[in-house]
C-alpha positions as CSV (number, residue, x, y, z in Angstrom):
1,X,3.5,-1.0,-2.2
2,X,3.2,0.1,1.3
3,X,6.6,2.2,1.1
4,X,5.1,3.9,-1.9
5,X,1.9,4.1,-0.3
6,X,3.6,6.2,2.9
7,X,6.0,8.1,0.4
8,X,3.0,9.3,-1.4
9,X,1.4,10.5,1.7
10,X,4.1,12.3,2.8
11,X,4.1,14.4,-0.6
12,X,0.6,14.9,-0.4
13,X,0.6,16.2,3.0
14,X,3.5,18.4,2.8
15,X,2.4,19.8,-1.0
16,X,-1.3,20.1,-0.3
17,X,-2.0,18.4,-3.6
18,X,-5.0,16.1,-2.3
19,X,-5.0,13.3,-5.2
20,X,-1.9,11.9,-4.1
21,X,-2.8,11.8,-0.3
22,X,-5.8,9.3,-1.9
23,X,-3.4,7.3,-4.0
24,X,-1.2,7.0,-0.9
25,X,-4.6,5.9,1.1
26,X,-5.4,3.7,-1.1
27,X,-2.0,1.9,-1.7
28,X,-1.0,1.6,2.2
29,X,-4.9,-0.4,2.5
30,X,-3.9,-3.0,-0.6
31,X,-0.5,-3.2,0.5
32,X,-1.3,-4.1,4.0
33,X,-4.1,-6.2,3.4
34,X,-1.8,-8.4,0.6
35,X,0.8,-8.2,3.4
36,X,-2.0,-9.7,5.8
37,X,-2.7,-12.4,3.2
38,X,0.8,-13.4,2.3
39,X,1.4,-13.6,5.9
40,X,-1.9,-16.2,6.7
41,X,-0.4,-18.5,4.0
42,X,-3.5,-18.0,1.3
43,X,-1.7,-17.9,-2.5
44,X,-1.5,-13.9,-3.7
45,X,-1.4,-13.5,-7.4
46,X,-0.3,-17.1,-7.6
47,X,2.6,-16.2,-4.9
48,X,2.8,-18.0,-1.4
49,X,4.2,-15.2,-0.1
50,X,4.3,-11.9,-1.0
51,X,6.8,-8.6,-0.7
């Protein structure tokens, strides 16, 4: 999610098209903060760890 996330920012950036520098915002902060969560050991989704 937070490969997409950067990938989508990138396109954004470099087309102008501003929707998809949001989307990118927006899935780099949920990526990061499941990351975070995964990481502390708290159950994501029902997952113990998540990718």
């Amino acid at each position: 999610m937070i490969i997409l996330g950067i990938i989508l920012l990138v396109v954004g950036f470099v087309t102008g098209v501003s929707i998809l520098w949001t989307i990118g915002i927006v899935l780099v902060v949920i990526g990061v903060g499941l990351w975070i969560l995964g990481s502390l050991g708290h159950a994501v989704a029902g997952r113990r760890h998540y990718w």
